[in-house]
KOLMILUM-810658 format. One record per residue (C-alpha): x, y negated, z. Coordinates in steps of 0.2 Angstrom, whole numbers, plus 2048, in hexadecimal, padded with zeros to 3 digits. Layout:
<nodes>
XYZ;...
</nodes>
This chain:
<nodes>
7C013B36E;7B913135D;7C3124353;7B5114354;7BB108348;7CD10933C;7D50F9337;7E20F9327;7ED0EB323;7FA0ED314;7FA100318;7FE10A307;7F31042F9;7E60FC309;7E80E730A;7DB0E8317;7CD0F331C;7C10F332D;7B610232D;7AB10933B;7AB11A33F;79D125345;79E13634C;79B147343;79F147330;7A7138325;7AB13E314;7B5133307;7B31342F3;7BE12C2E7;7C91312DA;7DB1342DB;7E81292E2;7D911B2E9;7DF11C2FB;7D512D302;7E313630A;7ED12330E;7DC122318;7DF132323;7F112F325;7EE11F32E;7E412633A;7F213633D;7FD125340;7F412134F;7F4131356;807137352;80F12834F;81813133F;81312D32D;81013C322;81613A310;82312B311;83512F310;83711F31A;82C112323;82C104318;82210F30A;81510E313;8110FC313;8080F6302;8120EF2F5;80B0E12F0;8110DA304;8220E0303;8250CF2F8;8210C4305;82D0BD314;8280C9322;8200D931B;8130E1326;8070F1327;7FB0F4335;7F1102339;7E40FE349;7D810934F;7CC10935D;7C711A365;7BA11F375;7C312D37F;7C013338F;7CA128399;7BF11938F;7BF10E380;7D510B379;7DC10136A;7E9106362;7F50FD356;80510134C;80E0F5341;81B0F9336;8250EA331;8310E8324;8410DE323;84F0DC319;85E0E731A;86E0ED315;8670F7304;8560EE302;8470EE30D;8460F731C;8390F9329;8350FD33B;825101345;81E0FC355;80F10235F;8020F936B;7F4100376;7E80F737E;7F40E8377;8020ED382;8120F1379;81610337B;82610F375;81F118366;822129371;81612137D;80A11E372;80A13036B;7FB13836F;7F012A375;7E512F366;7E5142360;7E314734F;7E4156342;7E8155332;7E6160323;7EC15B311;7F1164303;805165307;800170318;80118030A;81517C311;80F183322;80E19531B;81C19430B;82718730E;837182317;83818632C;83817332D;82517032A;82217B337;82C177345;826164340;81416B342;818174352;81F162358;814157352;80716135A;80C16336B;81315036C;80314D36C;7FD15537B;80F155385;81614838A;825151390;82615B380;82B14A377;837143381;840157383;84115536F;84814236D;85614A37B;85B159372;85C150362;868145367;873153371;87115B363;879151358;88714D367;88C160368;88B162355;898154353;8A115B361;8A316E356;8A9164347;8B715C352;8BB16D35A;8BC174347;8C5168342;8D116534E;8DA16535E;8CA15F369;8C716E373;8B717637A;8B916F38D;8AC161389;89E16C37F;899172393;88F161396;887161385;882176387;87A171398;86F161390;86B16A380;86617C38B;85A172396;85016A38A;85217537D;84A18338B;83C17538C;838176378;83918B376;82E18D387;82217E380;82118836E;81F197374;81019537E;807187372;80C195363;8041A436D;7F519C370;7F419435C;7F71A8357;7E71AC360;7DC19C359;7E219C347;7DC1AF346;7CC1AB34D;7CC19C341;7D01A5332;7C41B3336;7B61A5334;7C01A1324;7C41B031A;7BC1C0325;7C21CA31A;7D51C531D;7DF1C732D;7EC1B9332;7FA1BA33D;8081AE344;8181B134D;8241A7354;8331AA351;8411A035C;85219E358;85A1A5367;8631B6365;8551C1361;84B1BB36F;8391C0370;82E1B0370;8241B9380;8351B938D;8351A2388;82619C391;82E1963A2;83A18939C;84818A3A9;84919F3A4;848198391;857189394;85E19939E;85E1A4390;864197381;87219038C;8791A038B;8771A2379;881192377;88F19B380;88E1AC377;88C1A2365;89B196368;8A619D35E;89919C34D;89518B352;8A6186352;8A818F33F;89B185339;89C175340;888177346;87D17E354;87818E34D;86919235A;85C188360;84A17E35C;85217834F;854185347;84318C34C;834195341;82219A340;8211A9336;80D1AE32C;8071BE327;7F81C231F;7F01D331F;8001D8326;8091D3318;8151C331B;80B1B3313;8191AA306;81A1BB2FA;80A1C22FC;7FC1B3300;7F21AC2F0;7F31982F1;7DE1982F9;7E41A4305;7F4199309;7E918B30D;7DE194315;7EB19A322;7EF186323;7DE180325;7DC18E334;7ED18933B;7E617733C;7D317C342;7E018534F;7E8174352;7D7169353;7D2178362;7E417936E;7E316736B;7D5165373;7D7173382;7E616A384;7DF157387;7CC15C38A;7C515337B;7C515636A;7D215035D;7CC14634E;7CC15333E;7D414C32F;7CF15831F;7D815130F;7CF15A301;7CC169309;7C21712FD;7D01712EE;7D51812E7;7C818D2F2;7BA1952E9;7A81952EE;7A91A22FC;7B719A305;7B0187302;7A018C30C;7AA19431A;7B418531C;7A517B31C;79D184329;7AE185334;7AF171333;79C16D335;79A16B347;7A815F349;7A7155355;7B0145349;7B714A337;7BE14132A;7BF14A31A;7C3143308;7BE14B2F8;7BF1452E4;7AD1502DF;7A114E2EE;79515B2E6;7A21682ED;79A165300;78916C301;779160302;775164314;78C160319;78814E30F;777148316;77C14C327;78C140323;791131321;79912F30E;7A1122307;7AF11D2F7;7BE1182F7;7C410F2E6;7D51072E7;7D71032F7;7C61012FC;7B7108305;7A6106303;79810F309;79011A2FD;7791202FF;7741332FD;76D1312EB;77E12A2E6;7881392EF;77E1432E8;78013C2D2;79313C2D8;79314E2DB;7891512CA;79414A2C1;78513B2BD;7891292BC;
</nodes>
């Protein structure tokens, strides 16, 4: 799978942008804030149909368009995969609403109009950008979104199971509120149980199996990485102490967690919520033995991510027979010199990468003449020749 050509159309600080794409390595140099990691996140648009840094979809249309009438940002790509040459297209478009400007997104392929969960996938990607150090230290929710947008890229079923519980979800959660809070009694919660067991069993037997294998890969990953560190992951379900191994079939998995609805009733009811659940799942990290938050230096932190992605890029591409797209958004940051040229060596034989960086003369002569650089100034991209690579990465002008 390789991305051929990327189009932008009032997409972040991009008012419009064609550029060809070639395979192996394209490496993007600029400063800060000029459009490098806007750049990789439209092309993890195409592939997940999800933006990655905006609170809601209008922010991701340029500014300077949200004055005129109709508002529009389009992100188009053209790809070669194994079933043959595909467009892609998604436009978000603004409109006027309620509390200011609102906007909505609509997908294309091949021009035909598809639902956004539809289009999920066509095009597979990875990406790795700074805020991934949240995959080892932050909140539960970055991970199960990393598990989901991972595995709604390679199952189909997966995604429409999630948009199913999710709204079951919130039916039987506004049911327990009533229940709490008045005379509305229990008798109706049998319906929602039995929607929410099924495809809830669907999500925990997905996780587990897509996390099993990602505990073997990101070791082996991050063996390449940091041999001198050990990595693990667990998952950790949230379904009465449940061990991850007895979730793989879903019917025994819907089984198991229709019967912790029952046996948790009486806590949901108290707190107005479903207690257990993928919801409520999470991906535990240990390094050396020791769990990763407390004990794991910010380099070894992104090293546990940049394995779990390298992990990604390689079930990803079990999964669908072709390899993802890598998106590297200044991978280098923050490791030192040992750790810099085991990441260059892990990511040199890619089939297609994009990677960003502000100092180019952090990559190795041999990474950039095998390349293809160019710059990125303000929402712009320009091809850049070896001798200038290479007075960018000394520092000469």
């Amino acid at each position: 799978m390789r991305l051929l050509r990327l189009q932008l159309s009032d997409y972040r600080n991009f008012h419009r942008l064609d550029l060809s794409l070639g395979p192996g390595a394209s490496v993007f140099v600029g400063g800060n804030a000029q459009g490098k990691t806007n750049l990789l996140e439209s092309v993890y648009l195409l592939a997940t149909m999800k933006e990655v840094r905006a609170e809601t979809e209008v922010q991701v249309i340029r500014w300077q368009a949200t004055e005129e009438a109709m508002p529009v940002a389009r992100v188009v790509g053209v790809a070669e995969t194994a079933e043959g040459r595909m467009k892609l297209e998604v436009a978000i478009v603004g409109r006027d609403g309620a509390h200011g400007l609102i906007a909505s997104k609509t997908a294309r392929v091949n021009g035909v109009p598809k639902r956004l969960s539809d289009a999920v996938g066509r095009l597979t990607a990875v990406l790795f950008t700074a805020a991934d150090i949240d995959l080892a230290s932050g909140a539960p929710s970055a991970r199960r979104r990393y598990i989901d947008i991972t595995l709604s890229q390679v199952d189909r079923g997966y995604v429409s199971a999630r948009s199913r519980f999710e709204r079951v979800l919130a039916q039987r959660n506004h049911l327990l509120k009533r229940i709490r809070e008045g005379p509305t009694g229990t008798d109706e919660l049998a319906f929602w149980d039995g929607e929410l067991a099924r495809d809830g069993g669907y999500l925990f037997a997905a996780r587990a199996a897509a996390l099993s294998e990602l505990a073997v890969l990101a070791a082996q990953a991050h063996a390449t990485l940091a041999p001198q560190e050990e990595v693990r992951l667990e998952y950790r379900p949230r379904l009465g102490g449940r061990a991850p191994d007895g979730l793989r079939d879903p019917a025994a998995a819907a089984e198991a967690y229709g019967e912790a609805l029952r046996h948790g009733l009486s806590a949901d009811v108290a707190a107005g919520m479903t207690l257990q659940g993928p919801h409520r799942d999470d991906i535990a990290f240990f390094l050396n033995g020791m769990p990763a938050p407390g004990f794991a230096s910010r380099a070894q932190q992104r090293t546990i991510a940049l394995a779990l992605r390298l992990a990604e890029a390689r079930l990803l591409r079990s999964r669908r027979g072709e390899p993802p797209v890598l998106l590297l958004d200044d991978i280098l940051s923050e490791m030192d010199a040992d750790r810099c040229r085991s990441v260059i060596e892990a990511i040199s034989g890619c089939e297609q990468l994009l990677v960003t960086t502000t100092d180019a003369g952090r990559f190795p002569q041999q990474f950039l003449d095998s390349a293809v650089v160019f710059s990125v100034a303000a929402g712009t991209v320009a091809p850049l020749s070896v001798q200038a690579t290479a007075s960018r990465g000394t520092g000469e002008t």
